[in-house]
C-alpha positions as CSV (number, residue, x, y, z in Angstrom):
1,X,0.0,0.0,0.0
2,X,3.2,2.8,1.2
3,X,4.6,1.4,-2.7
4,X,1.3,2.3,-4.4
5,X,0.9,5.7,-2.6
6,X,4.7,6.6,-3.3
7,X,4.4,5.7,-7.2
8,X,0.6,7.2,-7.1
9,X,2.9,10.9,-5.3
10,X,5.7,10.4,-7.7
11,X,3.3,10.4,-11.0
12,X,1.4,13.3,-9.4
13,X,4.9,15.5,-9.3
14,X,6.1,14.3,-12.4
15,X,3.2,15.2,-14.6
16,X,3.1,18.7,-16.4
17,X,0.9,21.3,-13.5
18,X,-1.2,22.6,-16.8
19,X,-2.4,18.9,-17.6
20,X,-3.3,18.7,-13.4
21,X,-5.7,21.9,-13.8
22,X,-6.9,20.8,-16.9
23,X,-7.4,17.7,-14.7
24,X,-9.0,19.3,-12.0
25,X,-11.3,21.4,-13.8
26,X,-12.8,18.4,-15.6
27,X,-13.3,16.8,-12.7
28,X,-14.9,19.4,-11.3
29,X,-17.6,20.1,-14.1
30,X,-18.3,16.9,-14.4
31,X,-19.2,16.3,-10.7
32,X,-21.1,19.4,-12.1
33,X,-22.9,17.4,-14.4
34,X,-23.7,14.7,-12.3
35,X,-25.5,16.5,-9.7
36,X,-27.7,18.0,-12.3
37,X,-28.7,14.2,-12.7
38,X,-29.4,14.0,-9.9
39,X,-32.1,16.9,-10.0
40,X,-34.0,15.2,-12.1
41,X,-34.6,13.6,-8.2
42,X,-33.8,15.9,-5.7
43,X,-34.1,19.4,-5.2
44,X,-31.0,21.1,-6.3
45,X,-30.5,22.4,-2.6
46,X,-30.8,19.2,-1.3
47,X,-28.3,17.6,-3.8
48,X,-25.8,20.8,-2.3
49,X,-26.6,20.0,1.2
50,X,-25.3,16.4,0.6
51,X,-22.3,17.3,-1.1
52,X,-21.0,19.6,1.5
53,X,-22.1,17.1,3.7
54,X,-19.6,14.3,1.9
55,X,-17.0,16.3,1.3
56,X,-16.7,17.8,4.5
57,X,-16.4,14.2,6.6
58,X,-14.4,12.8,4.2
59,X,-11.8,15.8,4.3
60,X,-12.3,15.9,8.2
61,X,-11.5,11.9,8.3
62,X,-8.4,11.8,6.3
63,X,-6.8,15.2,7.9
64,X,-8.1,13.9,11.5
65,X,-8.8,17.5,11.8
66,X,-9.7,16.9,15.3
67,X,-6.2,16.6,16.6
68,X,-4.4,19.3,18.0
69,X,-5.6,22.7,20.0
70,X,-8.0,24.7,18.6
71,X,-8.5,28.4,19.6
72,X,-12.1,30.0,19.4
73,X,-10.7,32.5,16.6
74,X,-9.4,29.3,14.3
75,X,-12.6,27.7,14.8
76,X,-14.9,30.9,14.4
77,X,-12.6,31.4,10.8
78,X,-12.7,28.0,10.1
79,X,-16.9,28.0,10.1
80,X,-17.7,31.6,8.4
81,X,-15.0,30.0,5.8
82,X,-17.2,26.6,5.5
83,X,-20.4,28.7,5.5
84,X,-19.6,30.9,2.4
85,X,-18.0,28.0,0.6
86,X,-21.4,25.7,1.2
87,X,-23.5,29.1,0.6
88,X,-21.5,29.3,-2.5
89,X,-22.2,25.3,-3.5
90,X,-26.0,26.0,-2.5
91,X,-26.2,29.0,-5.5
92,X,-24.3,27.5,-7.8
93,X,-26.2,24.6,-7.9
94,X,-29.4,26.5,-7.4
95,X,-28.0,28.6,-10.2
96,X,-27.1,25.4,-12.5
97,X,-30.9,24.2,-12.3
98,X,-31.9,27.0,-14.1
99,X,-28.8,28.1,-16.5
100,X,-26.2,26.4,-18.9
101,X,-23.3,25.5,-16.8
102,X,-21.0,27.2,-19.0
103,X,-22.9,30.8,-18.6
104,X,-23.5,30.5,-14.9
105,X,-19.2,29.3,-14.5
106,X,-18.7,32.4,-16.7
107,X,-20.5,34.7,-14.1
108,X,-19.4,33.1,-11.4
109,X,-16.1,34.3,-12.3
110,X,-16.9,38.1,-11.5
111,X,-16.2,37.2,-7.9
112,X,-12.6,36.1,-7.9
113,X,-12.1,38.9,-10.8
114,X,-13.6,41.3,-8.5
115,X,-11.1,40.2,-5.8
116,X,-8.0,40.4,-8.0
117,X,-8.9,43.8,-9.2
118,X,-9.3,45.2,-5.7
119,X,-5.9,43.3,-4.5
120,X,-3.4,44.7,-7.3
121,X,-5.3,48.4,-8.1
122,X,-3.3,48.8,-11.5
123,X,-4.8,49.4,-15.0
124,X,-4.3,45.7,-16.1
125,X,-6.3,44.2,-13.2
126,X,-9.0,47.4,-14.1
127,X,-9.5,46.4,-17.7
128,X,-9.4,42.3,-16.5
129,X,-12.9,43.7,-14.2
130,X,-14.3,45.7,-17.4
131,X,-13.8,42.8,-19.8
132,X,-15.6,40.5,-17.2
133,X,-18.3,42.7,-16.5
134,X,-19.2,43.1,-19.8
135,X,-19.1,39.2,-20.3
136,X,-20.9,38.7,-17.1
137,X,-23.5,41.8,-18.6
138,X,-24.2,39.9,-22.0
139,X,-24.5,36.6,-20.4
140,X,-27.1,37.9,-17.7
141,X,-28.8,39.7,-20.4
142,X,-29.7,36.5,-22.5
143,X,-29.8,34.1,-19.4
144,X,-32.7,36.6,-18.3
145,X,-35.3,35.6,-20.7
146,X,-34.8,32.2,-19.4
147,X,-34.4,32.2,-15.6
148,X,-34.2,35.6,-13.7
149,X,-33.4,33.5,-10.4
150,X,-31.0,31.2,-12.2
151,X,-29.3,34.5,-13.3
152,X,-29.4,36.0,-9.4
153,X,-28.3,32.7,-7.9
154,X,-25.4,32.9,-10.1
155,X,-24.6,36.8,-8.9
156,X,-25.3,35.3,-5.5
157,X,-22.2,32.4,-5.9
158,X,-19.6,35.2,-8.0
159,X,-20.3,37.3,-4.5
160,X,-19.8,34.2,-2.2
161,X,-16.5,32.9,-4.0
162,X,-15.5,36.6,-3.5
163,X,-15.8,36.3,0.4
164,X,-14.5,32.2,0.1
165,X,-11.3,33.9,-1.6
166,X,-11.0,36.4,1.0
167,X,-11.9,34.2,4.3
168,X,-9.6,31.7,2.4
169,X,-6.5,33.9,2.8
170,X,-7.3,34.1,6.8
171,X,-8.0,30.5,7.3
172,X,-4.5,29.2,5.3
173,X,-2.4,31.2,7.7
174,X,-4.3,31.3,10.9
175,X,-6.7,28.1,11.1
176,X,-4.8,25.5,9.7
177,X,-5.4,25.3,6.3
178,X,-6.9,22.2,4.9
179,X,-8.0,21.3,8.9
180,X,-9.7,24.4,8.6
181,X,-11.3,23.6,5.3
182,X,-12.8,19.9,6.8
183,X,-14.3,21.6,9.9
184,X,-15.3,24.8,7.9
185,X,-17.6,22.3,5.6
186,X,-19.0,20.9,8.6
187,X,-19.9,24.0,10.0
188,X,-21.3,25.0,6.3
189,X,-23.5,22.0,6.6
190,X,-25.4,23.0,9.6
191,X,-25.7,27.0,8.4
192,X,-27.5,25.7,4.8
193,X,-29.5,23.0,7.0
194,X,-32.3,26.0,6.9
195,X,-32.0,25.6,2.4
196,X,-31.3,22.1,2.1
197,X,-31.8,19.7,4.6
198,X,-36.0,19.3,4.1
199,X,-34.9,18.8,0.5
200,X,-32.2,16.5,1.2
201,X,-34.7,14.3,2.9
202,X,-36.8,13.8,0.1
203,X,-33.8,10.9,-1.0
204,X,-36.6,8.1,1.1
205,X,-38.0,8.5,-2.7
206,X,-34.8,7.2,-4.2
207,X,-32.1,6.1,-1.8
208,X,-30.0,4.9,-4.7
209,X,-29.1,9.2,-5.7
210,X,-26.7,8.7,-2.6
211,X,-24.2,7.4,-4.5
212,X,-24.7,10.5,-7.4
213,X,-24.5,13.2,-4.2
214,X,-21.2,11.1,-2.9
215,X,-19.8,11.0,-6.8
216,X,-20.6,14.6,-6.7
217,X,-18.4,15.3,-3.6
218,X,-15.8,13.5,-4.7
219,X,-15.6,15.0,-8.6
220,X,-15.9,18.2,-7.3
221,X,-14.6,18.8,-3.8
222,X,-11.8,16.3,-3.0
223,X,-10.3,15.4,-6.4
224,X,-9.9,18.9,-7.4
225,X,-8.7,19.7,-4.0
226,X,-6.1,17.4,-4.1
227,X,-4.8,18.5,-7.1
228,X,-5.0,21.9,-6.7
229,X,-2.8,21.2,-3.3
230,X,0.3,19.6,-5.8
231,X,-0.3,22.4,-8.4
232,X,-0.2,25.3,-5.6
233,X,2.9,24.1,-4.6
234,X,4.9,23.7,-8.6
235,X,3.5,26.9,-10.1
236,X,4.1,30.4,-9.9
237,X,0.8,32.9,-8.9
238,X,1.5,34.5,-12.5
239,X,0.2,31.7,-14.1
240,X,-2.7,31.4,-12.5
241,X,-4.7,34.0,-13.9
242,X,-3.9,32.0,-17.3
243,X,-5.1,28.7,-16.1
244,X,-8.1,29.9,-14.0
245,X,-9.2,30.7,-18.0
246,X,-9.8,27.6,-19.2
247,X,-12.1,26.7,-16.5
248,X,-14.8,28.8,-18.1
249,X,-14.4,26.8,-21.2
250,X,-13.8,23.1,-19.2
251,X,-17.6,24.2,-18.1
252,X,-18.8,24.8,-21.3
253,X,-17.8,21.9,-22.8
254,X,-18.6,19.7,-20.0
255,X,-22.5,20.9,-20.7
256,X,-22.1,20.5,-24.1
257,X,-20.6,16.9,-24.1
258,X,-22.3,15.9,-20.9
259,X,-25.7,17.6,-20.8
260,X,-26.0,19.0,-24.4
261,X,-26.1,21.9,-23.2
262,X,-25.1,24.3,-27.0
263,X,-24.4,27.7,-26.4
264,X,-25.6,30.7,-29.3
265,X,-23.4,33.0,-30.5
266,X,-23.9,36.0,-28.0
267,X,-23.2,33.2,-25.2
268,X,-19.8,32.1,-26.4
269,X,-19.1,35.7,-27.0
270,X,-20.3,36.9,-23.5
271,X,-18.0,34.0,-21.8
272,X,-15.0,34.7,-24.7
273,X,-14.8,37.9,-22.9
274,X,-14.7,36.4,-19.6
275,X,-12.3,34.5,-20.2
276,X,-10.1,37.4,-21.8
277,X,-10.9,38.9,-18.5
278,X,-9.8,36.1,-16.3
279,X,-6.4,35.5,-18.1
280,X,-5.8,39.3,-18.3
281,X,-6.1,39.7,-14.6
282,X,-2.5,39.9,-12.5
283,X,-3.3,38.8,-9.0
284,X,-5.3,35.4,-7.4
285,X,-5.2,34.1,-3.9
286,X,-4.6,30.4,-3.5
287,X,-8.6,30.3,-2.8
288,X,-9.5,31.1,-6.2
289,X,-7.4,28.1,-7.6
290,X,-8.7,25.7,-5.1
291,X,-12.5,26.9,-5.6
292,X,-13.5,23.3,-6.3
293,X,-15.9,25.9,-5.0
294,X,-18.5,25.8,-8.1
Protein backbone atom coordinates (compact mmCIF):
# COMPACT_ATOMS: atom_id res chain seq x y z
CA UNK A 1 0.00 0.00 0.00
CA UNK A 2 3.16 2.76 1.16
CA UNK A 3 4.55 1.36 -2.65
CA UNK A 4 1.30 2.34 -4.37
CA UNK A 5 0.92 5.69 -2.58
CA UNK A 6 4.66 6.60 -3.33
CA UNK A 7 4.41 5.72 -7.17
CA UNK A 8 0.59 7.24 -7.08
CA UNK A 9 2.90 10.89 -5.31
CA UNK A 10 5.71 10.41 -7.70
CA UNK A 11 3.27 10.42 -10.97
CA UNK A 12 1.45 13.28 -9.37
CA UNK A 13 4.88 15.53 -9.25
CA UNK A 14 6.14 14.35 -12.36
CA UNK A 15 3.17 15.21 -14.64
CA UNK A 16 3.08 18.69 -16.36
CA UNK A 17 0.90 21.33 -13.50
CA UNK A 18 -1.23 22.57 -16.82
CA UNK A 19 -2.42 18.92 -17.57
CA UNK A 20 -3.34 18.66 -13.41
CA UNK A 21 -5.70 21.87 -13.82
CA UNK A 22 -6.90 20.80 -16.93
CA UNK A 23 -7.45 17.70 -14.66
CA UNK A 24 -8.96 19.26 -12.02
CA UNK A 25 -11.30 21.35 -13.82
CA UNK A 26 -12.80 18.39 -15.60
CA UNK A 27 -13.34 16.75 -12.69
CA UNK A 28 -14.93 19.42 -11.26
CA UNK A 29 -17.55 20.08 -14.06
CA UNK A 30 -18.30 16.85 -14.41
CA UNK A 31 -19.19 16.34 -10.69
CA UNK A 32 -21.10 19.42 -12.05
CA UNK A 33 -22.88 17.39 -14.41
CA UNK A 34 -23.65 14.66 -12.28
CA UNK A 35 -25.55 16.55 -9.69
CA UNK A 36 -27.66 17.99 -12.28
CA UNK A 37 -28.69 14.24 -12.69
CA UNK A 38 -29.39 14.02 -9.86
CA UNK A 39 -32.06 16.93 -9.98
CA UNK A 40 -33.96 15.18 -12.05
CA UNK A 41 -34.58 13.62 -8.24
CA UNK A 42 -33.76 15.86 -5.66
CA UNK A 43 -34.13 19.42 -5.22
CA UNK A 44 -30.97 21.07 -6.31
CA UNK A 45 -30.49 22.35 -2.62
CA UNK A 46 -30.80 19.21 -1.27
CA UNK A 47 -28.25 17.64 -3.77
CA UNK A 48 -25.82 20.77 -2.35
CA UNK A 49 -26.57 20.02 1.18
CA UNK A 50 -25.29 16.39 0.56
CA UNK A 51 -22.31 17.31 -1.12
CA UNK A 52 -21.04 19.58 1.45
CA UNK A 53 -22.11 17.11 3.70
CA UNK A 54 -19.63 14.31 1.88
CA UNK A 55 -16.97 16.33 1.28
CA UNK A 56 -16.67 17.84 4.54
CA UNK A 57 -16.42 14.21 6.56
CA UNK A 58 -14.37 12.85 4.15
CA UNK A 59 -11.79 15.82 4.26
CA UNK A 60 -12.30 15.88 8.24
CA UNK A 61 -11.52 11.92 8.34
CA UNK A 62 -8.38 11.78 6.31
CA UNK A 63 -6.84 15.25 7.90
CA UNK A 64 -8.08 13.92 11.45
CA UNK A 65 -8.79 17.53 11.78
CA UNK A 66 -9.73 16.90 15.29
CA UNK A 67 -6.22 16.60 16.64
CA UNK A 68 -4.40 19.28 18.01
CA UNK A 69 -5.62 22.66 19.98
CA UNK A 70 -7.96 24.68 18.56
CA UNK A 71 -8.54 28.36 19.62
CA UNK A 72 -12.07 29.98 19.40
CA UNK A 73 -10.72 32.54 16.61
CA UNK A 74 -9.37 29.27 14.32
CA UNK A 75 -12.57 27.70 14.84
CA UNK A 76 -14.90 30.94 14.39
CA UNK A 77 -12.59 31.42 10.77
CA UNK A 78 -12.74 28.00 10.06
CA UNK A 79 -16.94 28.00 10.11
CA UNK A 80 -17.66 31.58 8.44
CA UNK A 81 -15.02 30.01 5.84
CA UNK A 82 -17.21 26.60 5.51
CA UNK A 83 -20.37 28.74 5.55
CA UNK A 84 -19.59 30.87 2.44
CA UNK A 85 -18.00 27.97 0.58
CA UNK A 86 -21.42 25.67 1.18
CA UNK A 87 -23.49 29.14 0.62
CA UNK A 88 -21.52 29.29 -2.53
CA UNK A 89 -22.21 25.30 -3.52
CA UNK A 90 -25.97 25.96 -2.49
CA UNK A 91 -26.22 29.00 -5.47
CA UNK A 92 -24.30 27.55 -7.79
CA UNK A 93 -26.19 24.59 -7.94
CA UNK A 94 -29.36 26.53 -7.42
CA UNK A 95 -28.02 28.61 -10.15
CA UNK A 96 -27.14 25.41 -12.55
CA UNK A 97 -30.94 24.24 -12.29
CA UNK A 98 -31.94 27.01 -14.09
CA UNK A 99 -28.76 28.09 -16.54
CA UNK A 100 -26.18 26.38 -18.92
CA UNK A 101 -23.26 25.47 -16.82
CA UNK A 102 -21.03 27.23 -19.00
CA UNK A 103 -22.87 30.81 -18.64
CA UNK A 104 -23.46 30.51 -14.91
CA UNK A 105 -19.21 29.27 -14.49
CA UNK A 106 -18.68 32.41 -16.68
CA UNK A 107 -20.52 34.74 -14.10
CA UNK A 108 -19.36 33.11 -11.37
CA UNK A 109 -16.08 34.25 -12.30
CA UNK A 110 -16.93 38.11 -11.51
CA UNK A 111 -16.22 37.18 -7.87
CA UNK A 112 -12.61 36.12 -7.93
CA UNK A 113 -12.06 38.94 -10.83
CA UNK A 114 -13.65 41.27 -8.49
CA UNK A 115 -11.10 40.19 -5.77
CA UNK A 116 -8.04 40.41 -8.01
CA UNK A 117 -8.90 43.82 -9.21
CA UNK A 118 -9.30 45.21 -5.66
CA UNK A 119 -5.92 43.28 -4.50
CA UNK A 120 -3.43 44.66 -7.25
CA UNK A 121 -5.29 48.37 -8.15
CA UNK A 122 -3.27 48.79 -11.45
CA UNK A 123 -4.79 49.35 -15.03
CA UNK A 124 -4.33 45.74 -16.10
CA UNK A 125 -6.33 44.16 -13.22
CA UNK A 126 -9.03 47.36 -14.12
CA UNK A 127 -9.50 46.45 -17.74
CA UNK A 128 -9.41 42.28 -16.51
CA UNK A 129 -12.89 43.75 -14.20
CA UNK A 130 -14.27 45.70 -17.40
CA UNK A 131 -13.76 42.77 -19.83
CA UNK A 132 -15.61 40.54 -17.21
CA UNK A 133 -18.31 42.66 -16.48
CA UNK A 134 -19.17 43.09 -19.75
CA UNK A 135 -19.10 39.23 -20.25
CA UNK A 136 -20.89 38.72 -17.09
CA UNK A 137 -23.52 41.78 -18.59
CA UNK A 138 -24.20 39.93 -21.99
CA UNK A 139 -24.47 36.63 -20.44
CA UNK A 140 -27.11 37.88 -17.68
CA UNK A 141 -28.83 39.71 -20.45
CA UNK A 142 -29.73 36.45 -22.51
CA UNK A 143 -29.82 34.13 -19.40
CA UNK A 144 -32.67 36.63 -18.27
CA UNK A 145 -35.29 35.61 -20.73
CA UNK A 146 -34.79 32.20 -19.42
CA UNK A 147 -34.37 32.20 -15.60
CA UNK A 148 -34.24 35.56 -13.68
CA UNK A 149 -33.42 33.46 -10.43
CA UNK A 150 -31.05 31.19 -12.20
CA UNK A 151 -29.29 34.53 -13.33
CA UNK A 152 -29.41 35.96 -9.35
CA UNK A 153 -28.25 32.75 -7.91
CA UNK A 154 -25.43 32.85 -10.11
CA UNK A 155 -24.55 36.79 -8.94
CA UNK A 156 -25.32 35.33 -5.49
CA UNK A 157 -22.18 32.41 -5.94
CA UNK A 158 -19.62 35.17 -8.01
CA UNK A 159 -20.32 37.34 -4.46
CA UNK A 160 -19.82 34.22 -2.18
CA UNK A 161 -16.48 32.95 -4.03
CA UNK A 162 -15.55 36.61 -3.49
CA UNK A 163 -15.75 36.26 0.39
CA UNK A 164 -14.52 32.21 0.08
CA UNK A 165 -11.33 33.91 -1.63
CA UNK A 166 -11.00 36.40 1.01
CA UNK A 167 -11.87 34.18 4.33
CA UNK A 168 -9.60 31.70 2.36
CA UNK A 169 -6.49 33.87 2.83
CA UNK A 170 -7.29 34.15 6.80
CA UNK A 171 -8.03 30.45 7.28
CA UNK A 172 -4.45 29.22 5.32
CA UNK A 173 -2.37 31.20 7.65
CA UNK A 174 -4.33 31.30 10.89
CA UNK A 175 -6.69 28.08 11.12
CA UNK A 176 -4.77 25.51 9.69
CA UNK A 177 -5.43 25.33 6.30
CA UNK A 178 -6.93 22.18 4.89
CA UNK A 179 -7.98 21.31 8.93
CA UNK A 180 -9.72 24.36 8.64
CA UNK A 181 -11.35 23.61 5.28
CA UNK A 182 -12.82 19.94 6.77
CA UNK A 183 -14.32 21.64 9.93
CA UNK A 184 -15.26 24.76 7.87
CA UNK A 185 -17.60 22.33 5.56
CA UNK A 186 -18.98 20.85 8.63
CA UNK A 187 -19.92 24.03 9.97
CA UNK A 188 -21.27 24.97 6.33
CA UNK A 189 -23.48 21.97 6.56
CA UNK A 190 -25.40 22.98 9.58
CA UNK A 191 -25.74 26.96 8.36
CA UNK A 192 -27.49 25.73 4.80
CA UNK A 193 -29.54 23.02 6.97
CA UNK A 194 -32.35 25.96 6.89
CA UNK A 195 -31.99 25.60 2.41
CA UNK A 196 -31.30 22.06 2.08
CA UNK A 197 -31.82 19.67 4.63
CA UNK A 198 -36.04 19.30 4.06
CA UNK A 199 -34.87 18.79 0.48
CA UNK A 200 -32.24 16.47 1.24
CA UNK A 201 -34.74 14.31 2.95
CA UNK A 202 -36.79 13.84 0.07
CA UNK A 203 -33.78 10.89 -1.00
CA UNK A 204 -36.63 8.07 1.05
CA UNK A 205 -38.02 8.50 -2.70
CA UNK A 206 -34.82 7.25 -4.25
CA UNK A 207 -32.07 6.06 -1.82
CA UNK A 208 -29.95 4.91 -4.69
CA UNK A 209 -29.14 9.17 -5.70
CA UNK A 210 -26.67 8.69 -2.56
CA UNK A 211 -24.21 7.43 -4.54
CA UNK A 212 -24.74 10.49 -7.40
CA UNK A 213 -24.50 13.22 -4.24
CA UNK A 214 -21.24 11.07 -2.89
CA UNK A 215 -19.82 11.00 -6.79
CA UNK A 216 -20.65 14.57 -6.69
CA UNK A 217 -18.45 15.30 -3.64
CA UNK A 218 -15.80 13.54 -4.71
CA UNK A 219 -15.57 15.00 -8.62
CA UNK A 220 -15.86 18.25 -7.26
CA UNK A 221 -14.64 18.83 -3.75
CA UNK A 222 -11.79 16.31 -3.02
CA UNK A 223 -10.28 15.39 -6.38
CA UNK A 224 -9.86 18.88 -7.35
CA UNK A 225 -8.72 19.74 -3.98
CA UNK A 226 -6.11 17.44 -4.08
CA UNK A 227 -4.82 18.49 -7.11
CA UNK A 228 -4.98 21.86 -6.73
CA UNK A 229 -2.82 21.16 -3.29
CA UNK A 230 0.28 19.64 -5.79
CA UNK A 231 -0.34 22.39 -8.43
CA UNK A 232 -0.22 25.27 -5.62
CA UNK A 233 2.94 24.08 -4.64
CA UNK A 234 4.91 23.68 -8.57
CA UNK A 235 3.51 26.85 -10.08
CA UNK A 236 4.11 30.44 -9.91
CA UNK A 237 0.80 32.87 -8.95
CA UNK A 238 1.52 34.51 -12.55
CA UNK A 239 0.16 31.74 -14.10
CA UNK A 240 -2.72 31.36 -12.49
CA UNK A 241 -4.75 34.01 -13.86
CA UNK A 242 -3.89 31.98 -17.28
CA UNK A 243 -5.14 28.73 -16.06
CA UNK A 244 -8.07 29.91 -13.99
CA UNK A 245 -9.15 30.73 -17.97
CA UNK A 246 -9.77 27.61 -19.19
CA UNK A 247 -12.13 26.71 -16.45
CA UNK A 248 -14.82 28.84 -18.13
CA UNK A 249 -14.42 26.77 -21.19
CA UNK A 250 -13.80 23.13 -19.24
CA UNK A 251 -17.56 24.17 -18.05
CA UNK A 252 -18.78 24.82 -21.31
CA UNK A 253 -17.79 21.92 -22.84
CA UNK A 254 -18.59 19.68 -19.97
CA UNK A 255 -22.54 20.89 -20.66
CA UNK A 256 -22.12 20.51 -24.14
CA UNK A 257 -20.57 16.86 -24.09
CA UNK A 258 -22.26 15.88 -20.94
CA UNK A 259 -25.69 17.64 -20.83
CA UNK A 260 -26.03 18.99 -24.37
CA UNK A 261 -26.10 21.93 -23.25
CA UNK A 262 -25.06 24.27 -27.03
CA UNK A 263 -24.40 27.73 -26.37
CA UNK A 264 -25.58 30.68 -29.28
CA UNK A 265 -23.38 32.96 -30.46
CA UNK A 266 -23.88 36.01 -27.96
CA UNK A 267 -23.15 33.16 -25.15
CA UNK A 268 -19.83 32.08 -26.42
CA UNK A 269 -19.11 35.74 -26.95
CA UNK A 270 -20.35 36.86 -23.51
CA UNK A 271 -18.04 33.95 -21.82
CA UNK A 272 -14.98 34.67 -24.74
CA UNK A 273 -14.79 37.92 -22.89
CA UNK A 274 -14.71 36.39 -19.55
CA UNK A 275 -12.28 34.50 -20.18
CA UNK A 276 -10.06 37.39 -21.77
CA UNK A 277 -10.92 38.87 -18.46
CA UNK A 278 -9.78 36.15 -16.32
CA UNK A 279 -6.44 35.54 -18.08
CA UNK A 280 -5.83 39.26 -18.35
CA UNK A 281 -6.10 39.73 -14.58
CA UNK A 282 -2.45 39.89 -12.49
CA UNK A 283 -3.26 38.78 -8.97
CA UNK A 284 -5.29 35.41 -7.41
CA UNK A 285 -5.22 34.06 -3.88
CA UNK A 286 -4.62 30.44 -3.50
CA UNK A 287 -8.56 30.29 -2.80
CA UNK A 288 -9.48 31.14 -6.18
CA UNK A 289 -7.38 28.14 -7.61
CA UNK A 290 -8.72 25.69 -5.11
CA UNK A 291 -12.53 26.90 -5.62
CA UNK A 292 -13.49 23.27 -6.34
CA UNK A 293 -15.91 25.86 -5.01
CA UNK A 294 -18.54 25.75 -8.11
Amino acid sequence: MLRLRTAAAERLTSTPPELLFVLSGISMYIGAAVAVVAFDYLPAAGVAWYRVLWAGIIVFAVRKAWRGPWTRRQVLLAGLFGTALAAMNLSFYLAIDRLPLGSTVAIEFAGPVTVAAVGSRTRRSALALALTTAGVVVLADVQLEASVAGVVFALMAATLWAAYIVLGARVATEARAVDGLGIGMLVGVLAIAPFGLAPALQIVDHPWVLLLTITTALLSNVIPYGLDQVILRRIPRARFAFLLALLPVTATLTGFVALRQSPSPIELAGIALVVVGIAASERYDEAAVEASAS
